[in-house]
Structures are given as C-alpha cells and as structure tokens.
C-alpha positions as CSV (number, residue, x, y, z in Angstrom):
1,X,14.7,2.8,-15.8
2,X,13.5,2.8,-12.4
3,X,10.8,-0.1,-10.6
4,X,9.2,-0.1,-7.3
5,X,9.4,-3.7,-6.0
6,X,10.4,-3.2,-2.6
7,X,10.4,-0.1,-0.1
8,X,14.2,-1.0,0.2
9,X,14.0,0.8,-3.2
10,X,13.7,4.2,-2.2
11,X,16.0,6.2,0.2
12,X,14.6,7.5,3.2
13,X,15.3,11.2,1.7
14,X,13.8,10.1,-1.6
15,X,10.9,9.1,0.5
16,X,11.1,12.7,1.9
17,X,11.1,14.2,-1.3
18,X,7.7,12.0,-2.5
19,X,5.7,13.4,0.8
20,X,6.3,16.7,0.3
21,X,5.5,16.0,-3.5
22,X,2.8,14.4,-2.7
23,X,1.5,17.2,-0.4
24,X,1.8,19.5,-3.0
25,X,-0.4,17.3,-5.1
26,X,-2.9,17.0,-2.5
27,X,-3.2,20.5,-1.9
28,X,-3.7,21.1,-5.6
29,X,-4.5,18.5,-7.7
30,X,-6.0,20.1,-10.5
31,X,-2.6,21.7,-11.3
32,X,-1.7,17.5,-12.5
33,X,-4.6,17.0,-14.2
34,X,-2.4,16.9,-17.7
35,X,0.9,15.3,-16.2
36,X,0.4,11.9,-17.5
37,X,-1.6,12.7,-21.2
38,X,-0.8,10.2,-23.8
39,X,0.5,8.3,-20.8
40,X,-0.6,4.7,-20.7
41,X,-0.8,2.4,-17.6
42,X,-1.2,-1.1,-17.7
43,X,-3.4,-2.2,-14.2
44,X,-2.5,-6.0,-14.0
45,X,-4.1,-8.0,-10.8
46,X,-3.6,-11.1,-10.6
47,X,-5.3,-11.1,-7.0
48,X,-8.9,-9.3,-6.1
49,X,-8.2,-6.2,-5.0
50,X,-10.6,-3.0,-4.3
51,X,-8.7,0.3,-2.9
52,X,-5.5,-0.5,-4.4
53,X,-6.0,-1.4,-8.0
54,X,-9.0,1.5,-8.0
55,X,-7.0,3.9,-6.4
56,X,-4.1,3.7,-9.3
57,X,-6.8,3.5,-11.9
58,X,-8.2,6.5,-10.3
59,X,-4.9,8.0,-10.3
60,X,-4.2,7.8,-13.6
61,X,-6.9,9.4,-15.0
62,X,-7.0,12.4,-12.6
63,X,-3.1,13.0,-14.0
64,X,-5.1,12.8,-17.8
65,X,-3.8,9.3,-18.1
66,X,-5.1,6.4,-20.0
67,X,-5.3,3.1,-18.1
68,X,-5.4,-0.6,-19.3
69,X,-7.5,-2.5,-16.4
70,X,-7.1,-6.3,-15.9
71,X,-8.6,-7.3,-12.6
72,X,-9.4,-10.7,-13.4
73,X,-6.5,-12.3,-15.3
74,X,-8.6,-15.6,-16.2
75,X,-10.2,-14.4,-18.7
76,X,-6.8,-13.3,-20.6
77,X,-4.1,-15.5,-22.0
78,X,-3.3,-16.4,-18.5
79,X,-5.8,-18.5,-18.7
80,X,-4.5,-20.5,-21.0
81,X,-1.4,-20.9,-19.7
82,X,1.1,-17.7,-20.4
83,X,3.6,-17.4,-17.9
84,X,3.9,-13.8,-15.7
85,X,7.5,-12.9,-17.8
86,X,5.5,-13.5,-21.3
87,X,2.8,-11.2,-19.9
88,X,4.5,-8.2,-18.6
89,X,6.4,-7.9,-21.8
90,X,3.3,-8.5,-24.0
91,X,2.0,-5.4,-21.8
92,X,4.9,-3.3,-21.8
93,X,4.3,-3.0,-25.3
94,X,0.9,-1.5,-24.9
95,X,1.7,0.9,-22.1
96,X,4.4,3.3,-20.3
97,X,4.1,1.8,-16.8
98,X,2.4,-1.4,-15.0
99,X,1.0,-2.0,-11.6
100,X,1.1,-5.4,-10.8
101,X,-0.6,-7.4,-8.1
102,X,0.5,-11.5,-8.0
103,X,-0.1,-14.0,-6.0
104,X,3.4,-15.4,-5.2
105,X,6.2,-13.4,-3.0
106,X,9.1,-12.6,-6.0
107,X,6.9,-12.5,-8.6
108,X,7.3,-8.4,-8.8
109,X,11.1,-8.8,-9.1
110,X,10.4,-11.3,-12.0
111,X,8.5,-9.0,-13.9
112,X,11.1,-5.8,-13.4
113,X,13.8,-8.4,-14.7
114,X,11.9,-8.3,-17.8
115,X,9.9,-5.3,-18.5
116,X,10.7,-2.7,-21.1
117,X,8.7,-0.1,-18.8
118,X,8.4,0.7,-15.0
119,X,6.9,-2.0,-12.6
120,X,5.4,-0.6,-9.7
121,X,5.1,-3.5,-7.3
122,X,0.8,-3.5,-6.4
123,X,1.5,-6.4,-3.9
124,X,3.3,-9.7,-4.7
125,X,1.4,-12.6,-2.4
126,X,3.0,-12.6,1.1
127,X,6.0,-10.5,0.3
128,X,5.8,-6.8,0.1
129,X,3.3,-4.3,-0.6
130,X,5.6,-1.2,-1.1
131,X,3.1,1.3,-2.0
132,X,0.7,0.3,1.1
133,X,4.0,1.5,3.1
134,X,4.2,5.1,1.6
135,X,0.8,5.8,2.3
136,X,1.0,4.3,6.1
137,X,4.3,6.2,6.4
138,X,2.6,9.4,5.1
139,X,-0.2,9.3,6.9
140,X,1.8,8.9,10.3
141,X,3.8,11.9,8.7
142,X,1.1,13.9,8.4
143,X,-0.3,13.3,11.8
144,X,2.9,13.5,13.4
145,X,4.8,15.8,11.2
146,X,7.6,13.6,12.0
147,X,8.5,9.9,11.6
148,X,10.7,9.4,14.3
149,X,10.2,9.4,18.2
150,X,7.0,7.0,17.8
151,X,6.2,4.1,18.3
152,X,3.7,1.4,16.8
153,X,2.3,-1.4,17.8
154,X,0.9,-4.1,15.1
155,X,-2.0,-6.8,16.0
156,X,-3.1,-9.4,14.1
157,X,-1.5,-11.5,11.5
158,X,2.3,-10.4,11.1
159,X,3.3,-13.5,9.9
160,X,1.2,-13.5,6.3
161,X,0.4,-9.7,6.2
162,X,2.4,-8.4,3.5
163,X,1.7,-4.6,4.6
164,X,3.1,-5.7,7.9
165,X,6.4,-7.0,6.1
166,X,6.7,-3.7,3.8
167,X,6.4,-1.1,6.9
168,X,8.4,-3.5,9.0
169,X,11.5,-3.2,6.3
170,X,10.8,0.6,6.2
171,X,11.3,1.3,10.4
172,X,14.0,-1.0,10.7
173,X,15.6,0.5,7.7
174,X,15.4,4.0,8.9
175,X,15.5,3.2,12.8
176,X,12.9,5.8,12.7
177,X,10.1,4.5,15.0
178,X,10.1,2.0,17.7
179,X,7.5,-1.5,16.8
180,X,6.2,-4.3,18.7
181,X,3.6,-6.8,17.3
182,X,1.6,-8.8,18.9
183,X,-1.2,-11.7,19.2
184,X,-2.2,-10.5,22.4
185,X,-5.0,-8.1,22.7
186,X,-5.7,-8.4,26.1
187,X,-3.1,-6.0,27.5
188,X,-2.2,-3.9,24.4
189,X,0.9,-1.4,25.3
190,X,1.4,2.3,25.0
191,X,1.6,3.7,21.5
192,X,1.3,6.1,19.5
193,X,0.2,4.1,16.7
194,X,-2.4,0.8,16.7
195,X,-1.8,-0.6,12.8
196,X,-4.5,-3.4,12.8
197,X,-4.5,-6.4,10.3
198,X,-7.0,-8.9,9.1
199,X,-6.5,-12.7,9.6
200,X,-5.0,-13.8,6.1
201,X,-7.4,-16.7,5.6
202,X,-6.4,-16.7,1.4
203,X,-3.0,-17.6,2.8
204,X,-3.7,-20.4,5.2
205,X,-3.9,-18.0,8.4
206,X,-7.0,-19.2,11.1
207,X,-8.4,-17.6,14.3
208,X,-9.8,-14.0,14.9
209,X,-9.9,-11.2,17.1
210,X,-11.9,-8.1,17.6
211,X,-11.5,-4.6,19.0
212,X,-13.4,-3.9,22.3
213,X,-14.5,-0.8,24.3
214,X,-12.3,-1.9,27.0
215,X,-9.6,-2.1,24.8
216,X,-10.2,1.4,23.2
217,X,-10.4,2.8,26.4
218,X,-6.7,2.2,27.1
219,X,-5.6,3.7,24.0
220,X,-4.1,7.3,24.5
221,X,-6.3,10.5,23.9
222,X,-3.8,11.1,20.8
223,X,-2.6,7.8,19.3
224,X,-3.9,6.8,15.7
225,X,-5.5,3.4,14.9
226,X,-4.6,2.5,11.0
227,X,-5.7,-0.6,9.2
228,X,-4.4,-1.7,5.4
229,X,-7.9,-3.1,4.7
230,X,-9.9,-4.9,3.6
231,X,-11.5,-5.1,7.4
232,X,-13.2,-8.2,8.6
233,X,-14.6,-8.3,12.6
234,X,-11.4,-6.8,14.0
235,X,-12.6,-3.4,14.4
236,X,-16.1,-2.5,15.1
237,X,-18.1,0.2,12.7
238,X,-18.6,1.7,16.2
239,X,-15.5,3.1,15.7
240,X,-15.5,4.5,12.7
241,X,-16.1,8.0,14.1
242,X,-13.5,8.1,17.0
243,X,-11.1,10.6,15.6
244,X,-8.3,8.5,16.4
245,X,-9.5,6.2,13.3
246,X,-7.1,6.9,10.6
247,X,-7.7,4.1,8.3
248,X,-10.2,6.3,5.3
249,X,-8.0,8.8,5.5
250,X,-4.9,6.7,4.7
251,X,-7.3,5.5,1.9
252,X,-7.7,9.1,0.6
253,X,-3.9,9.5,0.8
254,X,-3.0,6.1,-0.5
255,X,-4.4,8.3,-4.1
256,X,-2.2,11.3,-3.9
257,X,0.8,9.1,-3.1
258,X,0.0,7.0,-6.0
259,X,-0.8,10.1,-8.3
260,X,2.9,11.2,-7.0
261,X,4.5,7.6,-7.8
262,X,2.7,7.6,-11.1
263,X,4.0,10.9,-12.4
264,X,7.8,10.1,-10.6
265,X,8.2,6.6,-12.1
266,X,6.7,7.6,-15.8
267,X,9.1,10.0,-16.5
C-alpha cells in the first residue's frame, strides 16, 4: 500500500508519468467519470481549507466516487478528545482512501503508520503540502513544457509556508530549476517564475507586502506569477487579468492532478 506524505515520495519519472496521466484526464475527463464507483474517500481537515479539500471532494465525485466530508473536526469525536491515530483508523474502516489536513508538521506520517487505506497527505501544519507541489510543478510544465532550465523566485513567507517547503524539496531533489527567495520586493530579480505567498499569521508570521505596478513592470513579457492561495493584499485584483497570472489556472489543474492521484493511489 502506497501514501502520499511527502513529494520525496514520488520519483521524478513517477511524477512524469502522473502529468502526462493527468493531461490525459484533463483533456477528457468524462472518459473517468466511473473510475472510482463504489470507491469511498474519507475528506478529513483538521484545518479550514477551501480549494484543497473542495477540489478532492470535487474529484471524487467526477471519478463516480463517494466521499465522506469532515471539514470541521470539532464537532466529531475529536472533540472529545480522540487522538489523530484512533481517528484515521476509525475512518479507514469506512472508506478506501483519506485526505488528511492537520495542524501539526508529522501528523501525516502518523496517520500512514496506522492506516489500513492510502493517506494522501492534504497539508500537515508547517510541514509539507505534497499535492500543492504537483499542481505548481504541472502548471510550470505545462507553460514551459519543460521543468528544467528555469528559474523561480519565491516572496513572502518561506519560513511558515508549507507549499514553499514541498516545492523547495521537489527542485532540490531533481536539481531541475534554479530558486531564490526572498523578503525583498524592492529589487525583485529575473525569473521565469514569481511564486507568491501569503504572510502565515495562523502560524505566528507578522508584517505584509504588496505587489506594485512598478514591480510588475520589471517582470519579463513571458514569466508566470503563481500563488498557493488563499490571497491576502499581496497581489492586487488589478492583476488578475495580466496573462502572466497563473494562479486560477493552477487552481483548475490542482483538480485533474487530484482526479489522477485519486484513481493512482485507490488502486
């Protein structure tokens, strides 16, 4: 039985294997619309969450899938006190593959130490956010048809950003894009990619920052700008419709990957 707790999971040609998968599924997702029937998945969030835990609930039902939704995990035996271990197996016993979100960085590797079905790791506090990756990394793919020769530049909160952690791991794993980060927005440099993150203020983080038309105006003519969201001020609605904003579209994609995860990891 396989899990997907961290992007260190999957080879970078297993990675390979789920774009084009997940391509094939994009361009024709009406030929999965029985894949997952009789299939159950358990959708266990621990944190608020909008795209993510929507998008696999989604997911699951365009594959013809059943889906078990707890988004608010105080008003189930949590509540009164049941650890995350007595939880996922209590679940496993109801379903054929959970999505977790937690609030604490390990708590994904817990549950796969325990569970009787998959664990596909939703986001696990500070720590990794594996499936966030796969759709960043395919929507670069996409652009790009490439993921190498590229570089990417992330501002904002890299220290608490757990989508910042996951793509980290995958570039340095596959030395396949040159990164930077940085605080400084004031002289941004060259790149082919802008990933923008919020300020983590659940997690202790402070401050702000905000996108300007100066700043846009030294971006290149063909560089993306991708954000994990959920967006606060850091970049404008102005620029919503510059075609170098790539941050719905990795929304739309982030559901085909997670239809291709979904139908990989339930059978």
């Amino acid at each position: 039985m396989k899990h997907l707790v961290s992007i260190n999971d999957l080879t970078f040609d297993e990675i390979k294997e789920l774009f084009i998968f997940t391509k094939k599924i994009k361009h024709n997702p009406s030929k999965y619309q029985k894949e997952l029937k009789r299939k159950i998945l358990s959708n266990l969030f621990y944190e608020p969450s909008t795209r993510t835990s929507s998008s696999f609930h989604a997911a699951m039902s365009k594959l013809g899938g059943d889906v078990i939704s707890i988004n608010d995990v105080t008003y189930s035996s949590v509540a009164k006190g049941e650890n995350l271990e007595d939880t996922i197996i209590t679940m496993g016993n109801y379903s054929d593959i959970i999505v977790l979100r937690s609030k604490f960085a390990g708590d994904a590797h817990k549950a796969a130490e325990v569970s009787t079905v998959p664990i596909i790791n939703a986001g696990d506090g500070n720590g990794e956010h594996p499936t966030q990756t796969l759709l960043d990394l395919y929507t670069i793919w996409e652009k790009y048809k490439r993921t190498h020769n590229l570089t990417v530049t992330f501002i904002g909160d890299i220290q608490n950003g757990r989508t910042v952690k996951s793509l980290n791991k995958a570039l340095e794993k596959f030395n396949a894009l040159h990164f930077r980060d940085t605080y400084n927005t004031n002289n941004l440099p060259k790149s082919d990619i802008y990933y923008f993150t919020r300020v983590q203020k659940e997690r202790g983080s402070e401050g702000s920052y905000k996108m300007t038309k100066e700043m846009v105006s030294k971006f290149p003519d063909d560089c993306i700008v991708m954000h994990p969201f959920p967006r606060n001020e850091e970049i404008p609605r102005w620029f919503d419709t510059d075609p170098r904003a790539k941050y719905f579209k990795q929304m739309k994609n982030g559901l085909y990957i997670r239809m291709a995860l979904l139908i990989l990891y339930s059978s």
